[in-house]
N, C-alpha and C positions, 0 to 999 in steps of 0.2 A: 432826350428822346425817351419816350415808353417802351416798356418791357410789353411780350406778349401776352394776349389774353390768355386765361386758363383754357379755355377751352377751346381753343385754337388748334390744329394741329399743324405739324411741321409736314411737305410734303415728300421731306427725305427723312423722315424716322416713322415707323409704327406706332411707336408709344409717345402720350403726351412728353413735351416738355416737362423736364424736373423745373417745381418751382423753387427759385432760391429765394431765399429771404432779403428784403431790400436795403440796397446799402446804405449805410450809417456811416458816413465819416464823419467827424468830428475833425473840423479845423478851425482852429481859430481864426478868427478875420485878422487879419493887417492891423497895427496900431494907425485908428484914423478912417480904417474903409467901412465902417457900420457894417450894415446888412446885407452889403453885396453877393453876388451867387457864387459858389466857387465851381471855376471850369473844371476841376479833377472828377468836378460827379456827373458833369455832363459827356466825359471818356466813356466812365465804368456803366451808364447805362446804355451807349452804344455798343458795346462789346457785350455786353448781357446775354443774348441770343445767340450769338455765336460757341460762346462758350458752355451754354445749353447745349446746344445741336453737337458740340465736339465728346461730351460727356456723355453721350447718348448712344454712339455708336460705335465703342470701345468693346464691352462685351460682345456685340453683334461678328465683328471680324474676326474675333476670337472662334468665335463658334463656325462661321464658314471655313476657316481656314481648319482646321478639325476637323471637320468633314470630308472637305477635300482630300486633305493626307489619307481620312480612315478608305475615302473608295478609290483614292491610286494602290493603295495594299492588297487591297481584294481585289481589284484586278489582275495585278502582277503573278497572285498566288492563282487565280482561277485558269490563269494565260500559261502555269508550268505544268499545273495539273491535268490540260489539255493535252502539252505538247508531249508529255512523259505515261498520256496512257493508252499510245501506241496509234496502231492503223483503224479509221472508223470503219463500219457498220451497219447495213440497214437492220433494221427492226426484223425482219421477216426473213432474212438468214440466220442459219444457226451458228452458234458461236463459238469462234475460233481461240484454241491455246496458243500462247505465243513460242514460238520455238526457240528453244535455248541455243543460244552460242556454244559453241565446243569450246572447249576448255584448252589453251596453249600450254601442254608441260612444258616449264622454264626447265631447262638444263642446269643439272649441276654442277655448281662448282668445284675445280676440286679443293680439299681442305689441306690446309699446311700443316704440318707436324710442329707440335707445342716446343717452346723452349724447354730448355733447364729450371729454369726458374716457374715456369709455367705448369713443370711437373710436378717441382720442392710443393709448389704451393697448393697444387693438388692431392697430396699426399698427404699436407697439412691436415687439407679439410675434411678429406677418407677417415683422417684419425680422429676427426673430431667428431664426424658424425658415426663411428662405429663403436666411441663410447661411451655417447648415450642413450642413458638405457630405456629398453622399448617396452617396458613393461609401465602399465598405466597406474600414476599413485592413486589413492582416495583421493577425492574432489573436495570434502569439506572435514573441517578441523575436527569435527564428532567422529567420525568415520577413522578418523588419524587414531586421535583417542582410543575409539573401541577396538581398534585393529594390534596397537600394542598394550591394552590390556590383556587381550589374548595370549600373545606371546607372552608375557609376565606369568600369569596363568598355567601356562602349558609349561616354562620353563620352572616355575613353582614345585610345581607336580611331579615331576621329571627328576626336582635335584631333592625331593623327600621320599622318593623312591628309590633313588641311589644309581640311577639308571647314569650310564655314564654320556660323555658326548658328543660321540659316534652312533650312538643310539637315538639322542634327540636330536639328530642334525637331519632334519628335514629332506635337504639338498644332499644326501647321500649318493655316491655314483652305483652304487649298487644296484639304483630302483630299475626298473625296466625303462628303456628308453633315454636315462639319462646320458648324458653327454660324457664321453671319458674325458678324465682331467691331462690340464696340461703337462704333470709331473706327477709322478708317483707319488711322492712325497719327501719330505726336506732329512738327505742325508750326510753322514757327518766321514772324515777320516781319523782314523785312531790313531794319533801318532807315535806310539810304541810297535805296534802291529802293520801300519799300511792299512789296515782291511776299512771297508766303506761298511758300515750301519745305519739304519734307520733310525732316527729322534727317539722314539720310544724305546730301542734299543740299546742308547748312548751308553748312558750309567752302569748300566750291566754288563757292557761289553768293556770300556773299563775298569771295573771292578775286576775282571778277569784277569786281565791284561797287566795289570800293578800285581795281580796274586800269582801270578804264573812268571813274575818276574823276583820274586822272593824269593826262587833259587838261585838267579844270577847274583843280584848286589842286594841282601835282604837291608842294608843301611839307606840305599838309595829309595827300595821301592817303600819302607816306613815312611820316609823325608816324602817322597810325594803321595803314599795313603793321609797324613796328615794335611798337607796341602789344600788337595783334592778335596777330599769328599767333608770337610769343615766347612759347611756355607758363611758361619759369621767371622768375616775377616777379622772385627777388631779381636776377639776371641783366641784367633789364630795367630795374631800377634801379640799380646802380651803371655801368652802359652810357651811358644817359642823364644821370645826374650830372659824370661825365667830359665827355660831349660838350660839358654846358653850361660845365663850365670853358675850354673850348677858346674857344666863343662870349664868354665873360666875358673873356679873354684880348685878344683880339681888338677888341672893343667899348674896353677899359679902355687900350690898348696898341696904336694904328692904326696907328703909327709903327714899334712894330718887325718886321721882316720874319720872322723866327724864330716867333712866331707867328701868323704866316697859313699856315706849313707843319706839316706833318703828318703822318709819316713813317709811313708804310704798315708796315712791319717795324720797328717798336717796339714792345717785349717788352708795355707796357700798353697799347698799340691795339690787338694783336693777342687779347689774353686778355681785356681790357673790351667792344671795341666791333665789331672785326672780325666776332666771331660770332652778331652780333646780325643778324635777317634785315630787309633792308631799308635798311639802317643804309648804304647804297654809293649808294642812291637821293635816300636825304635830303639826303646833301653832296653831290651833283651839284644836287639842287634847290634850295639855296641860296645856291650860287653856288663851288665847289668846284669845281675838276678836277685831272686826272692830266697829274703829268708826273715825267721821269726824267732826276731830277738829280743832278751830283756829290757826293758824300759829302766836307763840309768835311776838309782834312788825309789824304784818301786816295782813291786813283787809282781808285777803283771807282764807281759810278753803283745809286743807288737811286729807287725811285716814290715821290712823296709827293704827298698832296692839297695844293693852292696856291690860295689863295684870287684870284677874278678883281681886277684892279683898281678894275672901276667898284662893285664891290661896298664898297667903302671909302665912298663918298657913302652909303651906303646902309644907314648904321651902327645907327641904330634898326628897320630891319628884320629884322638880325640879331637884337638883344635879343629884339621880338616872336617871334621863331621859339622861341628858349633858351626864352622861357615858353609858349610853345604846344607846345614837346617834353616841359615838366615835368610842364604840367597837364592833359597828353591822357589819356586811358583807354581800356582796350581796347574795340572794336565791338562788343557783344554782340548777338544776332539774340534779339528777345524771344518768348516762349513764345506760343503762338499758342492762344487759349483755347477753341474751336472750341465757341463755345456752339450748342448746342441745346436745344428745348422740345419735348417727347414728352409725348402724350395719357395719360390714367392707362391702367396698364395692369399686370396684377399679375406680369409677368418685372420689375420695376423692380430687385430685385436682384442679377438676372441678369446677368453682365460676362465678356464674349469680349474680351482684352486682345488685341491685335498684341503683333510682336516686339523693338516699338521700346520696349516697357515694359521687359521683361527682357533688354535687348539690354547683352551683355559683353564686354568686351576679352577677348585670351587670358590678360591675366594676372590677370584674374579668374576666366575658367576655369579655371584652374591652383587659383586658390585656393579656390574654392568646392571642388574635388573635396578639397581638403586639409580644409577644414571640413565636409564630406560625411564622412570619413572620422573628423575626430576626434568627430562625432557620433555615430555608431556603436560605438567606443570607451567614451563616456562614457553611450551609453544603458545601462550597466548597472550603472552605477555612481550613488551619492546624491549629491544636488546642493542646494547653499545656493541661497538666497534671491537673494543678490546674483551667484552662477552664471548661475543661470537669466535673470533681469533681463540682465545684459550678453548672453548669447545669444542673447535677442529683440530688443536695441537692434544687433547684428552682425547680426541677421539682416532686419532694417528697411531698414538701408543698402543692401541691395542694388539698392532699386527708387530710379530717378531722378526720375520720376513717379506721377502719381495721377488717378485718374479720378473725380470725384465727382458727384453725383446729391443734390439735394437737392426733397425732394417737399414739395410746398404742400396747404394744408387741400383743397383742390378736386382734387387729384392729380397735377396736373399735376406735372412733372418738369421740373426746370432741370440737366443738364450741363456741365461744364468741366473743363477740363484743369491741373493744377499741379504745379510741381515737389512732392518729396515732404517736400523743407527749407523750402517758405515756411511761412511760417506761417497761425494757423488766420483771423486776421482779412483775409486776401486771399480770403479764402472768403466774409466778412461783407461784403466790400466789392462782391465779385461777384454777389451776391446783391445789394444794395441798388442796385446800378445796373440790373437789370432787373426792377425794380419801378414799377410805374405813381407809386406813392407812396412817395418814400427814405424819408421820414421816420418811417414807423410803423415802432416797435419790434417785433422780433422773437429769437427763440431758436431753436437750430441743436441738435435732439437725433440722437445716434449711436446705433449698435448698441445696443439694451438700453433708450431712452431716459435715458440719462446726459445731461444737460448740458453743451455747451462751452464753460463760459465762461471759461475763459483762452483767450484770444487770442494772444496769444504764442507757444504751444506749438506746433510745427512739425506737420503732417500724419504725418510718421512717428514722434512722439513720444508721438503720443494713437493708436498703429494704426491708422492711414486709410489705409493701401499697400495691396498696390497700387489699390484699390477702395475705396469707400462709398457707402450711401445714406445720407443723413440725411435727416429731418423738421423743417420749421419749423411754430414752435409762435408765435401771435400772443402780443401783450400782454395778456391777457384782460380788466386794466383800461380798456386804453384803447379793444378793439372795446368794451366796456359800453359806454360815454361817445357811440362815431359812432353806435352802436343807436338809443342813447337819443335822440340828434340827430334822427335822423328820415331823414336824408341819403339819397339814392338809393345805393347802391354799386354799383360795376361788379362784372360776371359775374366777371371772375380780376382779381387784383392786377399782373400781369405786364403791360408794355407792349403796348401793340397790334398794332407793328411784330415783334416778337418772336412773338404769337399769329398771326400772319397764315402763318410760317412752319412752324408747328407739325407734328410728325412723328409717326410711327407707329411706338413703340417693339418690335422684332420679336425 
């Protein structure tokens, strides 16, 4: 059969027929059939047209069916827009607001009171967001720069004018409006006296205190002037090692005169013991003195210490003294904890430090501006792990002291003062003696609610400088147990004596 004419049209398509190109098959005839016709091409041009016409009207249903979909949408949407803009209107009336619905107040519920834990955890996070700080830094690195070359500068200036560091402390409580500090400042007990002094007052107060003791035992109070006030230990022991050979000399050998003298200009009395301070007090107080004798085999005269005579009876006093020079130790004035108890009160961690916290030699001035400065160097630069870490542990050391605060389930607040090197169980132990009852267990949580329970770890090792508050947290087994007992329990845990004092944290 024949394919359609070209210009034919189909009366179910628009567009002509696509012409296809005409089929070509290639069969081989039959071994034997010649020329005969093959029936496969008289299929393929019956079906020609059909498959035309199916080719044709592909795109076309594509496109209705598109259409369709596009105006069921717009319908849908024009049919919500009607029904959602309210009650109709003629043209020729004026136009109505629509009236609002009154408003049903839902009634409140009422609210349950937090757990325990819902409290801990909330106290956690009071702590964490009250200590930090609200003051805005510099925004970019130039600004960072420029803002401590400033300080560098001003502190420059400040230590070549000799001005001291009460003067350049910016943050002085003295200025108008400043905030009073949490402590007055960091003081010490004297323990020969009792009496409490002020840090800048220490050394002075015992200097006193050892001189005004030179009337009771003057052997004793030389043993601790040498001690004491000798800062280079190694110094101060092979000073004292000598002397005791002298004393061992002496004691083992009464007999000979050679040694009970003691030649003041001898190359090792002069470099061991001469320059130990006090060291001229002790051998006069044990029985020592000066005199200015011939130099065996030549005509010249030198001082030497000479032991007295009656001091010879008195040859196991000497010994006692050799061991009471070996096993002395320096005075130390101990740290004065200045406990206080403050009502709950939510500045808890709040901390106006004095300038006995941050108070520095020059030649830590010196080097703080040098570590100010290689800080600013390496702010731009990337930094390991173990960098970082030594930076913060250099940067720890600075503070000698520490303020801590720890708050009880009732709120109350317990203060005290510690160096920034003891450790964290002088904290446990602080705690536990002003407690009405030592023995209930308890936990000591930091910033974050972290747990401290290594004890060991120095206050500047766990970041407790210069400042903290922490939270004690009961046994929870063992308050079950006094619950369950029945027991009356007192209003705070803290001593009576201690509550009686109670302040107003401001």
């Amino acid at each position: 059969m024949a394919g359609c004419q070209p210009s034919r049209r189909c009366r179910h398509a628009r567009l002509p027929f696509p012409q296809l190109p005409p089929a070509r098959v290639n069969v081989q005839p039959p071994f034997g059939m010649g020329d005969r016709p093959d029936p496969a091409n008289d299929v393929l041009e019956m079906r020609r047209p059909l498959l035309q016409h199916r080719l044709s009207r592909v795109p076309t249903r594509r496109r209705r069916r598109r259409k369709s979909c596009a105006r069921l949408a717009g319908e849908i949407k024009a049919d919500l827009k009607f029904k959602t803009a309210g009650p109709g209107q003629k043209l020729s009336e004026p136009s109505r607001v629509p009236k609002e619905k009154p408003k049903t107040e839902a009634t409140p519920k009422p609210r349950q009171a937090p757990t325990d834990e819902a409290q801990m955890a909330a106290a956690a996070a009071l702590a964490r967001m009250e200590l930090k700080p609200k003051a805005k830094l510099p925004s970019s690195q130039e600004a960072i720069k420029n803002q401590v070359r400033k300080e560098l500068m001003a502190e420059a200036a400040a230590s070549e004018k000799g001005l001291s560091e009460e003067e350049k402390d910016l943050t002085s409580p003295d200025k108008e409006g400043a905030a009073a500090p949490s402590v007055s400042g960091v003081y010490f007990i004297c323990p020969l006296t009792g009496a409490v002094v002020k840090k800048d007052k220490k050394e002075k107060h015992l200097r006193e205190a050892i001189e005004s003791y030179f009337s009771v035992d003057p052997v004793a109070a030389s043993i601790m002037e040498i001690h004491t006030f000798n800062k280079d230990r190694e110094k101060v022991r092979v000073g004292v090692e000598t002397m005791a050979k002298y004393l061992d000399n002496i004691y083992l050998h009464p007999e000979e005169e050679k040694y009970r003298r003691i030649k003041l200009q001898n190359k090792v009395f002069q470099e061991r013991i001469s320059c130990l301070e006090g060291i001229h007090r002790f051998f006069q107080a044990i029985g020592f003195e000066t005199k200015t004798l011939p130099v065996p085999g030549q005509e010249t005269t030198e001082e030497y210490y000479v032991l007295k005579e009656e001091m010879l009876t008195k040859l196991e006093d000497l010994k006692d003294y050799k061991e009471q020079l070996l096993s002395s130790e320096p005075v130390r004035a101990q740290l004065d904890r200045q406990l206080c108890v403050f009502k709950p009160s939510p500045e808890a961690a709040r901390f106006e430090l004095p300038n006995d916290f941050y108070n520095l030699t020059a030649e830590e001035i010196k080097r703080e501006q040098r570590l100010r400065t290689e800080a600013v160097e390496k702010a731009s630069m990337l930094r390991t792990r173990a960098m970082r870490e030594k930076e913060e542990q250099r940067e720890m050391r600075k503070y000698n002291y520490t303020l801590m605060r720890v708050r009880f389930p009732d709120g109350y607040i317990l203060q005290g003062t510690f160096y920034a090197r003891e450790s964290v169980s002088a904290l446990y132990n602080f705690v536990r003696e002003a407690l009405r009852d030592d023995w209930l267990p308890f936990e000591l949580l930091g910033p974050g609610g972290l747990k401290l329970t290594d004890e060991n770890l120095a206050f500047n090792e766990c970041g407790l400088v210069p400042s903290a508050l922490l939270t004690l947290a009961w046994d929870a087994a063992v308050m079950a147990d006094i619950q369950a007992s029945g027991e009356e329990q007192p209003a705070s845990p803290l001593k009576p004596e201690l509550l009686s004092r109670v302040q107003t944290l401001s």
